[in-house]
N, C-alpha and C positions, 0 to 999 in steps of 0.2 A: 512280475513286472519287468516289462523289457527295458534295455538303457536306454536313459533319455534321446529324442530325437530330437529334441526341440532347441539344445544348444547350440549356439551358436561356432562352431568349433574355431579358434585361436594358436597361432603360435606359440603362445605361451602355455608351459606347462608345470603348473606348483606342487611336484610330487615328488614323496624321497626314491630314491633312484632302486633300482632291483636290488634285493640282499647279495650280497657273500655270502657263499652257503658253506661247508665244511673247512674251508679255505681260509675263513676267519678264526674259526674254533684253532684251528690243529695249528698256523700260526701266532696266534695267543698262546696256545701250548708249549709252543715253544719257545717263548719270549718269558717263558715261567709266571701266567699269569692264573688266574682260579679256574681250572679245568672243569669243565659242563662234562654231566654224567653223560656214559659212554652207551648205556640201554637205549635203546630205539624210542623212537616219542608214542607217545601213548595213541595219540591222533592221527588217523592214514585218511585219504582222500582216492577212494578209486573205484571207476566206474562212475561215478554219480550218485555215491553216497559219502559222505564224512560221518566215520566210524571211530569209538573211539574204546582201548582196551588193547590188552595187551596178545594173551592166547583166547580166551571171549570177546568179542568184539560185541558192540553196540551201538546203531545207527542214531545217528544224532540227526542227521540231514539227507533227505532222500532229490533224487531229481538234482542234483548241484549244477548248472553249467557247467560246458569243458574252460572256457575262460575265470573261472575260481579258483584259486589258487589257493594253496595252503604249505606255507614255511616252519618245520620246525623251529623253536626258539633257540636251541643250541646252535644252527645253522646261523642264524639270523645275528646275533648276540655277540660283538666286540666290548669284552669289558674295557680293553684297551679305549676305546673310545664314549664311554660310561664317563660321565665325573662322579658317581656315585662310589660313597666310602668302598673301600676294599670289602669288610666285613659283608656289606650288602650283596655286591657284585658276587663274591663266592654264594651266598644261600641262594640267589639265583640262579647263577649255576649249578648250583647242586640238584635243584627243581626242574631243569632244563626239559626233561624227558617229560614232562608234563603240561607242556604249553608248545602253542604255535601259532602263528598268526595266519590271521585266515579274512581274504580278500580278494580285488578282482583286477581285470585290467579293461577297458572300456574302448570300442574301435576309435571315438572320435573323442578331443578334448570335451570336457562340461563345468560345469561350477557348481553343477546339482546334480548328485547320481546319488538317486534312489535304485537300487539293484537288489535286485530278486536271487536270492546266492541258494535259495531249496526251499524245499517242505520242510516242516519239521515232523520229524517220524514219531509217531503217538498212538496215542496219546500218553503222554508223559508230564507229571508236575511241574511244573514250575515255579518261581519265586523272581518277581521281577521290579523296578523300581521307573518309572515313568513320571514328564512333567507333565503334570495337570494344567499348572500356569506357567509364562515365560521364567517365576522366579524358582517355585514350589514343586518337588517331587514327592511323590507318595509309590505304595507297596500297592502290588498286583498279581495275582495268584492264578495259574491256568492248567489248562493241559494241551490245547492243541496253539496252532500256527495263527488263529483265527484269534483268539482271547487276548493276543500280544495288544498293547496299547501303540499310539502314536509318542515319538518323543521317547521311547525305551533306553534308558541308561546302561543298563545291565539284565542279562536274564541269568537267573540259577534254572540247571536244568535238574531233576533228582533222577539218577541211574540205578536202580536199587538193583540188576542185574549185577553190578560190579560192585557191590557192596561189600568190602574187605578185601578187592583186588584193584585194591587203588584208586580208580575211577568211580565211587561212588555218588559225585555229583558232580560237574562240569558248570564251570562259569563263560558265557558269552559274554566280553567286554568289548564294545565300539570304543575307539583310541580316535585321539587327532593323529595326523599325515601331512608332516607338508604346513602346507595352509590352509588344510579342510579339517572336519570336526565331523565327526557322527554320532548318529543315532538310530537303534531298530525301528521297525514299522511294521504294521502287518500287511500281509500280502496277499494275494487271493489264493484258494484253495490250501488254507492252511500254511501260505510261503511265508517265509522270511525275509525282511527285507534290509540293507542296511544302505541306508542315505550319506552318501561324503558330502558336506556343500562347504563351502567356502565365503557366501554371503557376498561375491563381486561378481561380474560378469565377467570383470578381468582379468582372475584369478582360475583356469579352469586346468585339468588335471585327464593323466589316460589309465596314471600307474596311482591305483589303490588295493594294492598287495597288502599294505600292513598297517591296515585302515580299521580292523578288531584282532582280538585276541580270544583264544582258549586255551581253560586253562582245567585240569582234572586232578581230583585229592576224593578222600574217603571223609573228612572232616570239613564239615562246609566253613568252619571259620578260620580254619587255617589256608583253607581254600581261598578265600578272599585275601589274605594276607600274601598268599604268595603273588598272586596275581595281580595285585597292586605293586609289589616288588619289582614285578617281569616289567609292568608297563615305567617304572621308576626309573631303575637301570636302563629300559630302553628307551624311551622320552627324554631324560637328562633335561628335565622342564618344572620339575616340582622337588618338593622333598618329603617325607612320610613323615607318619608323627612321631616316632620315636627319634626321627633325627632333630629334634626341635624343644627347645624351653615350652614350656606351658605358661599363660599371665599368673601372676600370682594368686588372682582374681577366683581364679579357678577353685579356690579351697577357705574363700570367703561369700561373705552374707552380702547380697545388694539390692538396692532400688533403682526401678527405673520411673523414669518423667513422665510416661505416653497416656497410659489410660488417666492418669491425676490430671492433666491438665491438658493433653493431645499439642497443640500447635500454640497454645496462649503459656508457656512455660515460662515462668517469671525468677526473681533473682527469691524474694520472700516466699513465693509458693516451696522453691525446692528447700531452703532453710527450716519452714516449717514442717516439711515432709522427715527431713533426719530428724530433728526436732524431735518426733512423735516415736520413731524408733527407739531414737537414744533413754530419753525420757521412759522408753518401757524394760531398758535394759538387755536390746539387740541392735546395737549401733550398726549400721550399714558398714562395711569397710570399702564398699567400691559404692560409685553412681553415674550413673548413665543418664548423660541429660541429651533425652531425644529431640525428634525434629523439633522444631519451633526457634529453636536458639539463634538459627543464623542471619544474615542478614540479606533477604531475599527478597525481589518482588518483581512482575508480571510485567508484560514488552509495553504494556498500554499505561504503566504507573510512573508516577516522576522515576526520574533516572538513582535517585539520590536518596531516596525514601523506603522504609518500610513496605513493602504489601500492606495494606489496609484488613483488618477483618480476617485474619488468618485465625481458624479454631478446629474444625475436623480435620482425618487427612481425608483427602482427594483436592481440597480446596490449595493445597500446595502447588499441586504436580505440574503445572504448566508456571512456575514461577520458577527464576533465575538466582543464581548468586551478582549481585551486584559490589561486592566487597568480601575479605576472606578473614574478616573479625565480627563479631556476636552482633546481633541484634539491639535496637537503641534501647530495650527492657534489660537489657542487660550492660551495654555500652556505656548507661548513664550513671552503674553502680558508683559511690563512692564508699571507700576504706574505713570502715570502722561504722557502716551506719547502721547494719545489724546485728555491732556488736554493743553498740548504744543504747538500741530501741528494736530489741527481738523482736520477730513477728505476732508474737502470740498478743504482744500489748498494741497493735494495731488492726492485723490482718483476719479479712471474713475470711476464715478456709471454707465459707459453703460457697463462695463465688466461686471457684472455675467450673464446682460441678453444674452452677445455674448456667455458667457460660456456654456451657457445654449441649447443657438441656435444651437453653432454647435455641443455639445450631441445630442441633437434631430434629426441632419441631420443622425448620426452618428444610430441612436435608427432607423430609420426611413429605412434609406439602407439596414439594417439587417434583417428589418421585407419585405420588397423587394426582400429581398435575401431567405427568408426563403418562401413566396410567390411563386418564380420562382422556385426553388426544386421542391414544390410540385406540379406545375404543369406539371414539368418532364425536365427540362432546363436542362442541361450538362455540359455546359459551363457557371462557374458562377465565373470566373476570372475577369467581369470588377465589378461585385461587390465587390471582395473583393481588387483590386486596390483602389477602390473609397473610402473604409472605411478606409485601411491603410493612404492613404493622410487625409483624415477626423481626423483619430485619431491623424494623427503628427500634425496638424493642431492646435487641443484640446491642444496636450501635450502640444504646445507653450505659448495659451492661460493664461493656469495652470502655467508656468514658472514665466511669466510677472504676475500674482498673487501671485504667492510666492515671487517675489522679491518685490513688494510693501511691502508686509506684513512683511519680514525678517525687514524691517526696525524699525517694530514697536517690533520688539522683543529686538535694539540696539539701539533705540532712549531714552535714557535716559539721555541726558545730561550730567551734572557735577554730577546729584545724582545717573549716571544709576547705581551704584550697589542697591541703596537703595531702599527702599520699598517695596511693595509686586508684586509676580510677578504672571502670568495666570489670571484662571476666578475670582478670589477674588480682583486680581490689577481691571480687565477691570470694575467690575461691581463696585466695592467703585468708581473708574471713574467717571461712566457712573451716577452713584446717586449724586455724584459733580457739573456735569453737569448738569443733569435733575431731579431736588430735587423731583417732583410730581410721580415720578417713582416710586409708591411703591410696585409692585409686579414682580417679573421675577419667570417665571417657564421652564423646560429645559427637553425637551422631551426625553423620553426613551419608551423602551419594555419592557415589566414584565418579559419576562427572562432574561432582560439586555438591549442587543441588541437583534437586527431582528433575527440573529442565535443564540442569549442567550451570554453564555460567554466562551474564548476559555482555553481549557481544556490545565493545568499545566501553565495558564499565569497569573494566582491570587488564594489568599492563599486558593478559595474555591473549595472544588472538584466536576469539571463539566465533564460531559462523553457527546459525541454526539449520541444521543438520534434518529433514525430513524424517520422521520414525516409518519404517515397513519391515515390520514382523516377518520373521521367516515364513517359507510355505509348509513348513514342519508344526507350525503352531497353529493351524488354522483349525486345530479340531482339540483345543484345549479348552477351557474353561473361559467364560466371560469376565473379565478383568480392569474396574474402575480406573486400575494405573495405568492398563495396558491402553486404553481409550482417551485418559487425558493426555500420555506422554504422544500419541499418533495425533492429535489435536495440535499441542503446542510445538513437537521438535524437540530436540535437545542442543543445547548452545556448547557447542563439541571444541574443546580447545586442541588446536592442534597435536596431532603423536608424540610428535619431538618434543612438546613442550608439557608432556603428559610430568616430567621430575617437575619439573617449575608448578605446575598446577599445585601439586600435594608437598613441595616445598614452601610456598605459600604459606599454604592453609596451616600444615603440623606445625612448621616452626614459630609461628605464631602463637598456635593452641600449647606446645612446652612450653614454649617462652611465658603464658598465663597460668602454668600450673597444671596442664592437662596431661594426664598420662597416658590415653590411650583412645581411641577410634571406633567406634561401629558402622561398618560401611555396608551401606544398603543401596538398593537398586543398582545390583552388578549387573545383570545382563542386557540392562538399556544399550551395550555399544553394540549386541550384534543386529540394533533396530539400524544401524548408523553408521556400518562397517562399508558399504559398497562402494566409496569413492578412497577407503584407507587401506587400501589393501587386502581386504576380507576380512573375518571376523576373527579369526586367529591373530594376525599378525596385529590388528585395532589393539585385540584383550593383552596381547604381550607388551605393546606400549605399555599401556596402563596399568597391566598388573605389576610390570620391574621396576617404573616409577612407583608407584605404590609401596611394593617389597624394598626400597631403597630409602625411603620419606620411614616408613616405621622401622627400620634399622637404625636409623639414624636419629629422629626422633621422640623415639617411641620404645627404647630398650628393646628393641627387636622383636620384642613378644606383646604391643600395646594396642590388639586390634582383635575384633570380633567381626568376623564376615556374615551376612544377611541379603537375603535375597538372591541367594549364589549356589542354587542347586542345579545345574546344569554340567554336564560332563568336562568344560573344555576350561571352566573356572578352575574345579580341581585340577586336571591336567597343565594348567598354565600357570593358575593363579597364587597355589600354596605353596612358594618356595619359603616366605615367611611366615605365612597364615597359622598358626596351630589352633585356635578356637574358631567356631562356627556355630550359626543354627542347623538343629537337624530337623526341624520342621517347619510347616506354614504359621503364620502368628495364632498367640493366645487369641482366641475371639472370646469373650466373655456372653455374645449373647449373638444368632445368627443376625448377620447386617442384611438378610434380606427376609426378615419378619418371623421366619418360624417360631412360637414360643418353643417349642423344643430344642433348638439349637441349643439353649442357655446349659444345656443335659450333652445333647448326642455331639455337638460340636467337640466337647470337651475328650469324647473317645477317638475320636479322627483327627485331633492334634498329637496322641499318646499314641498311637497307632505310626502315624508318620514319624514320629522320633525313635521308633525303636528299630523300625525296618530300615529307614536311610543310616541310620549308625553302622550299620554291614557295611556300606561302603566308605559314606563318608569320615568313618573312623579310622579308616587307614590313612587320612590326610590330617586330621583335623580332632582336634576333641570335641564330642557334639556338644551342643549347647542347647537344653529342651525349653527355650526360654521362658520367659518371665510369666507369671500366674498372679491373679488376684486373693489374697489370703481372706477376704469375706465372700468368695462367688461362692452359689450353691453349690459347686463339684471341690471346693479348694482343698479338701481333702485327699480325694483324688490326683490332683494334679497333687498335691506337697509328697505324697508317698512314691509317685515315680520319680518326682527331681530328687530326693533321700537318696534314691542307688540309682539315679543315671548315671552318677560318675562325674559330672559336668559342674556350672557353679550355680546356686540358689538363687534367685531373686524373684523381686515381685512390682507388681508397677500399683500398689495398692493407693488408691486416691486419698486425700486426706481426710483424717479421720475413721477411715475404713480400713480396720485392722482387726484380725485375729492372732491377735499374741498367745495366746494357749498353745495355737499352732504351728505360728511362727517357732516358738520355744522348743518344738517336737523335731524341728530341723536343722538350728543354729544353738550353737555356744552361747556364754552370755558376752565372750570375748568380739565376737560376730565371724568368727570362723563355721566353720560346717564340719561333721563328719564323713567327707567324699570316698566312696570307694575307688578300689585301686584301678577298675578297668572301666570301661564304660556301657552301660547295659546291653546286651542286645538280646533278640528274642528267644528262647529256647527252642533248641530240636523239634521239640513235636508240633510246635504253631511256625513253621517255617514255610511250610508251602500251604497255610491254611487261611481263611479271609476272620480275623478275629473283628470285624466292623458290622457283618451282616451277613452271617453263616447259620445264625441261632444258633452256634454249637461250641463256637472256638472262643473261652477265653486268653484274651494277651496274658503272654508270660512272659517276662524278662528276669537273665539273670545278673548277676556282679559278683565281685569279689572286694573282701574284706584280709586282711591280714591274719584276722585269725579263724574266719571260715565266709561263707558265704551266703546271698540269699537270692532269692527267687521273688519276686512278686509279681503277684497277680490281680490283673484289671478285667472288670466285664467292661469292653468298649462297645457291645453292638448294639446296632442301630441308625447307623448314617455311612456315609461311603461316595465313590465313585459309580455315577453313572456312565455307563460309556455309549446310552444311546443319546441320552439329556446333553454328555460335555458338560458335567454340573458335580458337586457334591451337595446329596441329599438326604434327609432323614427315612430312614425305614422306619418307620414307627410299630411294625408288625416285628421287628428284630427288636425292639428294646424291652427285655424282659430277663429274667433271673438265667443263668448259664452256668450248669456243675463247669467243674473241673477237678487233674489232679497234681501231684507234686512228688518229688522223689528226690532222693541226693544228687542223683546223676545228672538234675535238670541244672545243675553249677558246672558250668567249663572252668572245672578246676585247672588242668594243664593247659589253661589260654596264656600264663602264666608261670614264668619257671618257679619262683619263691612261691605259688599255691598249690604247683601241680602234686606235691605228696600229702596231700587233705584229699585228696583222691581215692586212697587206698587207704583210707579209716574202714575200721572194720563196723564204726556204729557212730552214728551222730545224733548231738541231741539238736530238736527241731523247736522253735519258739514260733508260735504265730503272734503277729502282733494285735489282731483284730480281737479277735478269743483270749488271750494271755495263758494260752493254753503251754504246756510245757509235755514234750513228745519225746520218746525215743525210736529209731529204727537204723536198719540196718539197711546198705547196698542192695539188698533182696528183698527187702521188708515191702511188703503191700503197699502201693501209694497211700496220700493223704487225698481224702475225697471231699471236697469243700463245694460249694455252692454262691453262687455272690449275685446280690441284685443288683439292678443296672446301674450303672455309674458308680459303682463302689469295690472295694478290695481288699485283698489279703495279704501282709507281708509275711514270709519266709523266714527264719533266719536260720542257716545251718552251720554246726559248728559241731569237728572230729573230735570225738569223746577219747582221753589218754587215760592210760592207765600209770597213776603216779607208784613210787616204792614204797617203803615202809611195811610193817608189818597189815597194814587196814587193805592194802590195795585196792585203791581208791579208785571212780572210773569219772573223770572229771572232763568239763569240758563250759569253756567261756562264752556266755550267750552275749552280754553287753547291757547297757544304759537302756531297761526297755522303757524309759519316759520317751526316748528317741525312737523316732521312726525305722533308720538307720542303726538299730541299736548298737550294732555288730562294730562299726565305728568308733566308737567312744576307745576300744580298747587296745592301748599302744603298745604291751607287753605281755608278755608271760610266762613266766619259766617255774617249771618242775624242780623241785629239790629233790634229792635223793632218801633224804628223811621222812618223807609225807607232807611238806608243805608246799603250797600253790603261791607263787608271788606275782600280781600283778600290778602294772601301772594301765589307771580309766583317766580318761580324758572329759570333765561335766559334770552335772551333779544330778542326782536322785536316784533311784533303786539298781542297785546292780545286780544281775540274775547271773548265776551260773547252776552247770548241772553238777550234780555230786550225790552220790550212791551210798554216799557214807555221813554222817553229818559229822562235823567237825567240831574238836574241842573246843576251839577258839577263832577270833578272826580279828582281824588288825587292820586297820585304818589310818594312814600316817602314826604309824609303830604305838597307835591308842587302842585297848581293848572296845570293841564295835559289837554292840546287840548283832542279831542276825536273826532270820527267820529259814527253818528245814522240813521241806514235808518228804513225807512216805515216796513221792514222784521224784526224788531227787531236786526239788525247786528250792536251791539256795539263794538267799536275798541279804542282801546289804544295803545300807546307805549312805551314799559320799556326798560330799558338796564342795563346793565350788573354789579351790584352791588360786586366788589371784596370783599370789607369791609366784606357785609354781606353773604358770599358766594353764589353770583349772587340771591339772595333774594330779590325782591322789595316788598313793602307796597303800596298797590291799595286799593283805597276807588271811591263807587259810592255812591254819593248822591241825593236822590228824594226828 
């Protein structure tokens, strides 16, 4: 693709200025600061190829432009001018010879340069990660220049020519510049394309030299790690995750509000939802009370009032904030009125789901009605009969909801004037009730609401801002949000007063008891960037306001970001951020009719969570969000949230609960067993389509403290079309799919405190599906397993020791296999020199460990303990549930 002609070219020019090249290096050198390796960079540029390798070379890019340019990283690279820890700045350094930036320069200013920088020389694998929708990224798999998606994040290239001479895979990362942002493209004939825009007309640019990054390693996860470093150090715009607290959140049990109740989310309904938890003995410790809460409504509603009839979403997204306190269902709470008159002695918990029902009938007729137009109908009178009863129908519904809840605004007793009243009365409540409740967060939009905030209804001044989608999105997916918010505008509060917006709002929400944030629909500002300066400098408004509002009111770590997969969020937005979603929402059932969906939807949200955790786990801890613990798959989903690493939760509607299973994930304290890292896919499904390949099952692995596990999902069956612009069901993929497993599929050394469970010379293997109990060695024949669709197999591996004593014993701690996560449960374990094994388990019911020997005895809080030993080495005990010591037991094996 040639550079655009069609800009307008500008005096003005928003680009960082030409590097420093060894000039910078050798005086940081001298100034005694962390020396970049002194080896030559792995990446040359000459002729019109960019090759990468040191004495074997390997063409990465054929045909380059003479105007492409390519900077080594050591050249480029002032730590001196880094605000990044020291620590950092040196491993970057040290890395240097492995990275370079790699860009162009363009004859005339643009605000949009798509550039064509080569071919890519192939056919070679790839691993790539692309927006489908303006919020949503998913994983994409190729070999040629052609396969590349629109909207391309990042591509892994695999080099297997330089396999063991450093260069074994090479990462392409598009970086912001300036005030522009990119993203790959494909190009014709197999080219590569990399897009700058800036999203103003008045923001345009000639110098994009160091507009991506490359970066080359033998270990593709350490691969990513470095290279997220390089762009760290040199952005000085984010922080990684290691430099950052985690929510506490992160290592507890929660609920959230959305699928229970969607947009009619009331003060009784959530009461009664922990209610049902507690009552089974998994008290929630966090709650997420999604959209619905706020206080929002539409340009054409009184100024002063509610939205009327708010129950699905979409029915939101052209509605405004008109105030920065709760909703009058909530606003009208008074202090002490359900702790007087629980809900259980008044409330129909089957209303929100009729609520709910007949919206959908109502959602459902209209999409009927909009069907029979188009195929030419004339007469579309009984549709719109059908809705009008529909709708009076709803409104009744809504009435007999209002009139429950009116009560709880008048239920006060002999003290009703007294106390506090709204979300500050319900939630000091709500923590009377359910002491273990220590986190509630309450969902919003970064511009407020869905359509931001309504202009002259609060003291900040908001204009309605036109929405127009970048020209990078034109060939994404079809998107309800993306259509209402281009309908209604966003009521955009000025930049400057971007702290004052979310000053507002948090100080507010602490001041009521709220600890923390989920902020959705992030990338509405680059609809609304073009009279703010571009889309860069819009997102840095709002993201430092933001990072400032939750440092201050929010213990610096009181936020979950959503709807924020886009390159320039990370880049900009994660200086605070450490949690995130790694994927597009739970959908429990497809919203555009497939009955299969209810099955294959549920592999393409597991899918998308494991492959964006390659990147976005260098910023962020993913978050695989929230699942329904009675859907037909919830099995499925509960075994990958067990070892994503991230935190549990579920948005289970009232009444609709599987606590069997619940129980296989959480404490009874409502903590969880979290692994130490956060899952990602193994090695050999890395460059492979586990969604609709009929061949690849996902593998993900993690780690555990005292070994590790693998699990594996058959997810195929649905995917991305990229001639449709849709994800769809392959119904011909959805069917049984072998696979296998081995020790080595655990990135042991992703990890310093895991990396010597590496070099066990034999590990015992539990599955948890089978309760099968394995041993093998580093060389041992894989495990060859089989899984039908939608279902799976957990892993769990753990280095078998050989204790002293005269028995020499070959022992080795599998964990709590009632838990999913078994591996989890187990907080210690030390070897005695005598022959005995001492352990502290975290939970209660059977504890498995291996052992080759059976033992004399065995101790349970210093109590002689039955035990069960077979010929397989399968030793079993049972603990239970130590309150005293928070659910901790003392386990000793004696030989």
């Amino acid at each position: 693709m040639a550079p655009p002609n069609e800009s307008k070219p500008t005096p003005k020019v928003a680009a960082t200025p030409a590097p420093k090249l060894a000039a910078a290096a050798a005086a940081n050198a001298a100034k005694g600061g962390p020396a970049s390796s002194s080896a030559p960079c792995l990446f040359s540029l000459q002729d019109g190829e960019l090759s990468v390798g040191g004495g074997n070379k390997a063409a990465l890019l054929t045909g380059v432009p003479g105007n492409v340019a390519l900077t080594p990283f050591a050249e480029a690279f002032d730590p001196a001018a880094s605000d990044a820890p020291r620590e950092l700045a040196e491993r970057a350094a040290a890395n240097a010879r492995r990275g370079a930036f790699l860009g162009f320069t363009l004859p005339a200013p643009a605000s949009r340069a798509p550039y064509r920088v080569g071919r890519l020389a192939g056919p070679r694998r790839f691993l790539s990660v692309f927006r489908f929708k303006t919020w949503w990224s998913t994983a994409w798999a190729g070999r040629r220049g052609r396969d590349l998606q629109m909207e391309t994040q990042w591509v892994l290239l695999e080099v297997p020519e330089l396999a063991g001479a450093g260069a074994g895979y090479v990462l392409v990362l598009p970086l912001v510049q300036g005030g522009f942002r990119s993203a790959i493209f494909p190009g014709d004939d197999d080219g590569v394309v990399i897009c700058a825009e800036s999203g103003s007309e008045a923001v345009t640019g000639t110098d994009f030299r160091r507009i991506a990054y490359v970066h080359a390693g033998d270990d593709p996860y350490k691969l990513m790690q470095e290279a997220y470093l390089a762009a760290r150090v040199h952005l000085g715009t984010f922080r990684l995750i290691q430099e950052k607290a985690l929510p506490a959140m992160a290592d507890r049990f929660g609920w959230c509000t959305w699928d229970a109740f969607y947009l009619t989310v009331d003060p009784a309904g959530v009461w009664q939802g922990v209610s049902e938890f507690a009552d089974a003995g998994l008290p929630p410790r966090f709650l997420i009370i999604d959209d619905g809460w706020q206080s929002v409504n539409r340009d054409g509603d009184p100024p002063h009032e509610d939205a009327p009839g708010l129950v699905l979403g979409g029915d939101q997204m052209t509605a405004r904030l008109y105030r920065f306190d709760e909703c009058a269902r909530f606003r009208g709470y008074r202090e002490g009125a359900l702790i007087r008159r629980p809900p259980e002695l008044f409330y129909d918990k089957s209303m929100p789901k009729a609520v709910v029902r007949k919206a959908a009938e109502i959602e459902s007729t209209w999409k009927a009605r909009k069907k029979a137009a188009q195929g030419g109908a004339t007469d579309l009178s009984g549709f719109d009969v059908r809705i009008t009863q529909l709708r009076r129908e709803l409104d009744q519904l809504l009435v007999q909801r209002d009139a429950v809840l009116a009560r709880l605004c008048d239920d006060g007793g002999a003290d009703a004037g007294a106390g506090e009243v709204g979300l500050k009365a319900f939630l000091k409540d709500m923590r009377r009730r359910f002491p273990g409740l220590d986190d509630v967060y309450v969902w919003q939009a970064l511009c407020g609401g869905w359509g931001g905030v309504r202009p002259g209804a609060t003291p900040l001044d908001a204009r309605v801002v036109p929405a127009r989608p970048s020209p990078g999105l034109a060939g994404t997916m079809d998107d309800l949000a993306v259509d209402r918010i281009i309908e209604g505008g966003i009521g955009l509060v000025r930049p400057d007063q971007a702290d004052d917006l979310y000053e507002y709002m948090h100080s507010y929400l602490a001041g009521a008891g709220v600890t923390g944030v989920k902020v959705d629909v992030v990338h509405t500002l680059e609809y609304v960037c073009g009279e703010h300066g571009g889309r860069v400098e819009l997102a840095r408004a709002y993201y430092d306001g933001l990072s400032r509002s939750v440092a201050k009111n929010f213990a610096g770590t009181g936020i979950i970001a959503s709807m924020q997969q886009c390159n320039d969020f990370f880049f900009l937005g994660t200086r605070q951020v450490a949690m995130g979603r790694a994927g597009d929402d739970f959908w429990f059932e497809d919203p555009n009719g497939d009955p299969m969906g209810v099955y294959w939807l549920q592999g393409a949200h597991m899918v998308n969570c494991a492959y964006n955790s390659l990147w976005m786990g260098q910023f962020i801890r993913p978050d695989w969000d929230m699942f329904q613990s009675d859907h037909a798959c919830a099995a499925f989903h509960a075994a990958s949230r067990a070892i994503c690493g991230g935190p549990v939760y579920v948005s289970d509607s009232l009444g609709g609960h599987d606590f069997e299973l619940l129980r296989r994930l959480v404490f009874p304290d409502g903590t969880v067993p979290r692994c130490l890292h956060y899952a990602l896919p193994t090695r050999d499904c890395m460059f492979k389509n586990p969604l609709f390949d009929q061949e690849t099952v996902l593998k993900i692995w993690n780690l555990n403290k005292f070994g590790g596990v693998t699990g594996a999902f058959n997810c195929q069956g649905a995917g991305w079309d990229p001639f449709e612009h849709r994800v769809r069901g392959y119904s011909h993929c959805y069917k049984p799919v072998s696979g296998e497993v081995r020790p080595a599929d655990v990135e042991w050394s992703q990890r310093e405190d895991t990396s010597a469970m590496a070099n066990a010379g034999s590990y015992a293997v539990y599955r948890c599906q089978t309760e099968e109990l394995l041993l093998m060695t580093p060389h041992s024949e894989p495990i060859q397993f089989t899984l039908q669709p939608s279902s799976f197999e957990l892993f769990t591996f753990a280095p078998v020791a050989t204790i002293g004593g005269a028995a020499k014993v070959r022992f080795a701690p599998i964990g709590l296999v009632d838990l999913l996560n078994c591996g989890g449960a187990i907080v210690d374990v030390e070897y005695g020199s005598g022959g005995e094994v001492r352990m502290k388990v975290k939970g209660a019911g059977r504890l498995l460990v291996y052992s080759d020997v059976k033992p004399r005895r065995s101790l349970v809080d210093g109590c002689e303990a039955e035990f069960e030993w077979g010929n397989g080495g399968k030793l079993m005990v049972d603990v239970t549930w130590k309150q005293e010591k928070d659910g901790v037991s003392d386990v000793a094996f004696c030989y």
